[in-house]
C-alpha positions as a Python dict, from the first residue, in 0.01 Angstrom:
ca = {
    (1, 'X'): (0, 0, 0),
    (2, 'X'): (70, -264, -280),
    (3, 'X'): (-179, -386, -532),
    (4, 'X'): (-247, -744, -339),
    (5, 'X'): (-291, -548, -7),
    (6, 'X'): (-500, -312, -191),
    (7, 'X'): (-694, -567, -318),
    (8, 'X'): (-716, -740, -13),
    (9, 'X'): (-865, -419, 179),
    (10, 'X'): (-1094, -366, -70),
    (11, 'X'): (-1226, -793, -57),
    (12, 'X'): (-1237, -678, 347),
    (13, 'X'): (-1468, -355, 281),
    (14, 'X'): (-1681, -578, 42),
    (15, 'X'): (-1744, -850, 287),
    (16, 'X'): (-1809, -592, 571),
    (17, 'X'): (-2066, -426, 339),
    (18, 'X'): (-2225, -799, 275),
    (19, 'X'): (-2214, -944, 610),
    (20, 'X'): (-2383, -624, 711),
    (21, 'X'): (-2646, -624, 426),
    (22, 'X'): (-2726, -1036, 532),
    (23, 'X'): (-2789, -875, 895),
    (24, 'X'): (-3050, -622, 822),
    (25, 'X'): (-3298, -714, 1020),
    (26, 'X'): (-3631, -656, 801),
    (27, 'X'): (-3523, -931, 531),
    (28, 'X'): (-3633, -1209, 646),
    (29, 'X'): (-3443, -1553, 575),
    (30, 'X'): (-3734, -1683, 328),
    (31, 'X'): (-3615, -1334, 125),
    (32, 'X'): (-3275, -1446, 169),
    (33, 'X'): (-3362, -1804, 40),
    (34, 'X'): (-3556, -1644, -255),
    (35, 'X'): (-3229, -1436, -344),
    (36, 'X'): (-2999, -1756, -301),
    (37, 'X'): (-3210, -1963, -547),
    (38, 'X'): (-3166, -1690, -835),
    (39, 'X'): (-3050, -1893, -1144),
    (40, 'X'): (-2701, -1704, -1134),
    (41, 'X'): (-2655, -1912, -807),
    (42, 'X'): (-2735, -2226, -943),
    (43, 'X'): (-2498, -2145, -1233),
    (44, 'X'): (-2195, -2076, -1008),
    (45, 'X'): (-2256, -2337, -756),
    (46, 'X'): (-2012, -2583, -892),
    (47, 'X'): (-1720, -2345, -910),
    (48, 'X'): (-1839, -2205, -536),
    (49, 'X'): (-1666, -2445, -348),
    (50, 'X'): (-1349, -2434, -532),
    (51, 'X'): (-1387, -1991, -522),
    (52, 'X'): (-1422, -2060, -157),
    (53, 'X'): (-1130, -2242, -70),
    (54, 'X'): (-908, -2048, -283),
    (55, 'X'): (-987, -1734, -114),
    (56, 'X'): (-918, -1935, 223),
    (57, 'X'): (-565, -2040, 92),
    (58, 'X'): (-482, -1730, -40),
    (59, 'X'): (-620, -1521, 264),
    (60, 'X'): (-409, -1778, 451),
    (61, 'X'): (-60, -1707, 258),
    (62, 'X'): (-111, -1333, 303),
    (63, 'X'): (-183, -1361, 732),
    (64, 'X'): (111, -1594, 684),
    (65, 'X'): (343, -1350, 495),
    (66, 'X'): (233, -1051, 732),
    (67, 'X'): (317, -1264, 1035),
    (68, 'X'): (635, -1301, 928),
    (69, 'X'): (697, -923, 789),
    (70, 'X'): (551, -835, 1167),
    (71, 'X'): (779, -1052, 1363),
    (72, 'X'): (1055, -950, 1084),
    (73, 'X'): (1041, -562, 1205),
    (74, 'X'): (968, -653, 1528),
    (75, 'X'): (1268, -847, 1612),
    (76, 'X'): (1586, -711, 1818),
    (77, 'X'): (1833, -670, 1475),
    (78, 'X'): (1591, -401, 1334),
    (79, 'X'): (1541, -261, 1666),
    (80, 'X'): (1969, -241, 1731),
    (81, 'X'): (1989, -48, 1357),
    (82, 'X'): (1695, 203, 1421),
    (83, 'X'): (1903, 279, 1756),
    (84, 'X'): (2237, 357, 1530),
    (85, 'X'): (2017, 546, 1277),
    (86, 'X'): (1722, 765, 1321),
    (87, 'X'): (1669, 749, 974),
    (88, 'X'): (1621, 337, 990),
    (89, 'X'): (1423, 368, 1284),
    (90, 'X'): (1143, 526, 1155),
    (91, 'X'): (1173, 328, 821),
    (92, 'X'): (1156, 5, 1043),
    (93, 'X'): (827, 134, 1243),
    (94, 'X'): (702, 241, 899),
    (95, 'X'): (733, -130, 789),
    (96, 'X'): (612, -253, 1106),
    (97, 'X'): (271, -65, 1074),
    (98, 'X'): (241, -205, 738),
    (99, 'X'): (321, -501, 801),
    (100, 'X'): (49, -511, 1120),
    (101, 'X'): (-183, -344, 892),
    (102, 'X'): (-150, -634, 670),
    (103, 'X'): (-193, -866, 902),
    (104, 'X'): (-500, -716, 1045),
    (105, 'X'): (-688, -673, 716),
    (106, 'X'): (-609, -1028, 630),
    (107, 'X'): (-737, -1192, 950),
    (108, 'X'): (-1027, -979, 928),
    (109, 'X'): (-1091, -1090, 590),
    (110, 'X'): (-1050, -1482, 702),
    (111, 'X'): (-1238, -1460, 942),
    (112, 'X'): (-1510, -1234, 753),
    (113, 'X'): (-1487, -1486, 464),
    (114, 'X'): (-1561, -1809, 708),
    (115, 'X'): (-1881, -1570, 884),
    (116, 'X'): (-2030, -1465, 558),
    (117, 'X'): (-2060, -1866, 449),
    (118, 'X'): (-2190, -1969, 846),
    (119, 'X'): (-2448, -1665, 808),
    (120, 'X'): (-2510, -1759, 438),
    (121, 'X'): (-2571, -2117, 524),
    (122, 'X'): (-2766, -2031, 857),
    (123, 'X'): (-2999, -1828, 639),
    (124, 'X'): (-3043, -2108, 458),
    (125, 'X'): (-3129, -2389, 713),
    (126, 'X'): (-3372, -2107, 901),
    (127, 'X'): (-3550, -2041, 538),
    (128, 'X'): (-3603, -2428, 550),
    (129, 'X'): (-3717, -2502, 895),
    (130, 'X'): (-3955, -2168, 889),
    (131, 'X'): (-4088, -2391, 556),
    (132, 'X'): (-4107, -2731, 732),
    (133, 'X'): (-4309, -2508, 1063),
    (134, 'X'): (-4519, -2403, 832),
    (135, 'X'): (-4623, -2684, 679),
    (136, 'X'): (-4617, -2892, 1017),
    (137, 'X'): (-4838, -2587, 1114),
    (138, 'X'): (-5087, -2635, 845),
    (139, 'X'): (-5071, -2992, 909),
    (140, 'X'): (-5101, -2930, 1304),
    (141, 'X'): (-5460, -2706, 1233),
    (142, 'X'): (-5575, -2971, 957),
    (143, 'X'): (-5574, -3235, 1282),
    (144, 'X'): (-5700, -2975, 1506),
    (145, 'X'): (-6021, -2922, 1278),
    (146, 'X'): (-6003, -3295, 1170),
    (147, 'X'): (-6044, -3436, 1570),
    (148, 'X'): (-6278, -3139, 1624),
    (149, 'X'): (-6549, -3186, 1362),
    (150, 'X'): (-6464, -3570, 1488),
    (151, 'X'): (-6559, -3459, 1854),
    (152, 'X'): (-6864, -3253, 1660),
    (153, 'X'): (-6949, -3602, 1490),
    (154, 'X'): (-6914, -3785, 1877),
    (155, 'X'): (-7164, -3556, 2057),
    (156, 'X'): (-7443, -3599, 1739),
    (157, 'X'): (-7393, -3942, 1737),
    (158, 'X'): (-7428, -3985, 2083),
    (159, 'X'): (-7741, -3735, 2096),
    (160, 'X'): (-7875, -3945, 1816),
    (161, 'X'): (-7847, -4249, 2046),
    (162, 'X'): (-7984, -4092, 2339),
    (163, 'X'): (-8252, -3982, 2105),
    (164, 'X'): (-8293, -4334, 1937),
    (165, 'X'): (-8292, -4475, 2370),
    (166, 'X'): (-8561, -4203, 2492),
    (167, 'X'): (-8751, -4299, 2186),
    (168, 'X'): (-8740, -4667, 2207),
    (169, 'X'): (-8810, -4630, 2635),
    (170, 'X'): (-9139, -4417, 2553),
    (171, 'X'): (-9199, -4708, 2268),
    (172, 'X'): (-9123, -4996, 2523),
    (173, 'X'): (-9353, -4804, 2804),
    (174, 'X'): (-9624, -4798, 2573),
    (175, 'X'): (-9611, -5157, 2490),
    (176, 'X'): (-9571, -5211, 2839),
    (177, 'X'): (-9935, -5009, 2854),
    (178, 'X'): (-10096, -5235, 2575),
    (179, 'X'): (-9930, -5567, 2709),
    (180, 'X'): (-10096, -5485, 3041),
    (181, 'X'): (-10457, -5395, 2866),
    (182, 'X'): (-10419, -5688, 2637),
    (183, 'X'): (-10348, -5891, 2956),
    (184, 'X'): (-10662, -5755, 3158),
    (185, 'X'): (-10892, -5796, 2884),
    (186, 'X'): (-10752, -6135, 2867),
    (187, 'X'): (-10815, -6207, 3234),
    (188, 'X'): (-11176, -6041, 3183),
    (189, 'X'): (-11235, -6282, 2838),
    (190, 'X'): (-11116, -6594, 3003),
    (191, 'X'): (-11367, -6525, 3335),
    (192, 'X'): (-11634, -6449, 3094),
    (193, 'X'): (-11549, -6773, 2939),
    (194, 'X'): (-11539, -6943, 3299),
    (195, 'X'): (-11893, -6821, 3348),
    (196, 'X'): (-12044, -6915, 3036),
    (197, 'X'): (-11910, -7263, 3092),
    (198, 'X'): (-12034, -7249, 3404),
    (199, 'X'): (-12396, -7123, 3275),
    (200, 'X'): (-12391, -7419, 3016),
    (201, 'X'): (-12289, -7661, 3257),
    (202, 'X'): (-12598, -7561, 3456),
    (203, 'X'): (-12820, -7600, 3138),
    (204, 'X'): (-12694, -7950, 3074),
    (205, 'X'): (-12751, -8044, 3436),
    (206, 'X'): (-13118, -7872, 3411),
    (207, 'X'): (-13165, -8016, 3068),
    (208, 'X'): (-13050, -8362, 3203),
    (209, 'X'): (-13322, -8326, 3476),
    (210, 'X'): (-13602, -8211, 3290),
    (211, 'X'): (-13525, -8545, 3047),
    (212, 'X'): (-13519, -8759, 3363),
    (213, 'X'): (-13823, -8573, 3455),
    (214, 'X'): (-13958, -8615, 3123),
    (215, 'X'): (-13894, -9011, 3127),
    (216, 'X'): (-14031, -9041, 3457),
    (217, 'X'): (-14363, -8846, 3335),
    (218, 'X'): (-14381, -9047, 3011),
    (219, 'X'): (-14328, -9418, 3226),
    (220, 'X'): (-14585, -9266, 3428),
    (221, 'X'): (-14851, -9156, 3139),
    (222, 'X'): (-14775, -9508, 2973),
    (223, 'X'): (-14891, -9694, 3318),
    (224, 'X'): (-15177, -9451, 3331),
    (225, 'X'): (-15257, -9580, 2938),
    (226, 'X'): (-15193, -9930, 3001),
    (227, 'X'): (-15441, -9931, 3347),
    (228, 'X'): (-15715, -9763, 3143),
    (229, 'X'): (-15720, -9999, 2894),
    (230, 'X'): (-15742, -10250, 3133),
    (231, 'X'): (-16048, -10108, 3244),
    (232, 'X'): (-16173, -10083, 2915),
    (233, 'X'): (-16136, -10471, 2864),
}
């Protein structure tokens, strides 16, 4: 195996070992997010992108170049030597392994290299939206305990009022009571008052006679007088 391929095994090992490290199942994404914010992140960030893409080009030439070494060995002018010569024949399978090995590890790798950003990213946007639950959580229990100690507030306030009502009705109902005492004594001052107008109205008529009585009396004693002086004479 050459250097590059060499390399290129060892880049597929490495993201075998990560993708399977990002899919351990007891590190959660908000770990993952924590690890992705480290400072070193932040400080390679800009050159990420361009890292990223290079490895895709590259990865790309090599699947490219073992392609064509595959269909190279594979083709019918290898195949009519290695028939002539034993010698070439295993020589040509030799290359054609190599050359499928090579093409194996770097599609592998591709395709590695493209899942460990999706899984990288994923972790990412799960991190986030586990944040933004939370905090619509906490929001969600805030308005639960807001509209309940509301409701709390709508049942004293309304047993206040029924309170205030049975209050009031007891209040009115007495009233009521003194209204109707006030209103009997009334009756019983204004029929007293009947009968001692009545009672003076007698009096005045009784007076009024005895003074007719009393004139009549006096004309009487003053003829009496006058005829007795008359007699005197």
């Amino acid at each position: 195996m050459t250097l590059q391929w060499t390399a290129v095994a060892f880049f597929l090992y490495g993201e075998i070992a990560v993708n399977l490290i990002l899919c351990i199942p007891f590190i959660s994404a908000r770990r993952w997010r924590l690890v992705f914010s480290w400072r070193i992140w932040n400080w390679l960030s800009p050159y990420w992108n361009k890292c990223f893409f290079t490895m895709i080009m590259v990865l790309i030439v090599l699947f490219l170049d073992a392609f064509r070494e595959v269909q190279k060995y594979s083709g019918p002018e290898p195949m009519q030597d290695a028939k002539v010569n034993p010698n070439v024949y295993d020589h040509v399978h030799m290359k054609l392994f190599r050359a499928q090995r090579n093409l194996y590890i770097s599609g592998f790798s591709l395709f590695l290299w493209l899942i460990m950003r999706r899984v990288v990213i994923l972790l990412n946007q799960v991190a986030v939206t586990l944040e933004n639950s939370a905090g619509l959580q906490a929001q969600m229990d805030s308005a639960v305990k807001a509209a309940k100690q509301h409701q709390e507030d709508n049942l004293m306030l309304k047993q206040a009022l029924l309170d205030d009502e049975k209050a009031m009705s007891s209040k009115n109902q007495q009233l009521k009571l003194e209204v109707e005492k006030l209103a009997g004594q009334l009756r019983a001052a204004e029929a007293a008052v009947h009968k001692s107008r009545a009672e003076v109205d007698a009096m005045k008529r009784q007076a009024k006679g005895l003074a007719q009585e009393y004139d009549r009396l006096l004309r009487e004693h003053n003829q009496l007088q006058s005829a007795e002086d008359k007699k005197d004479q």
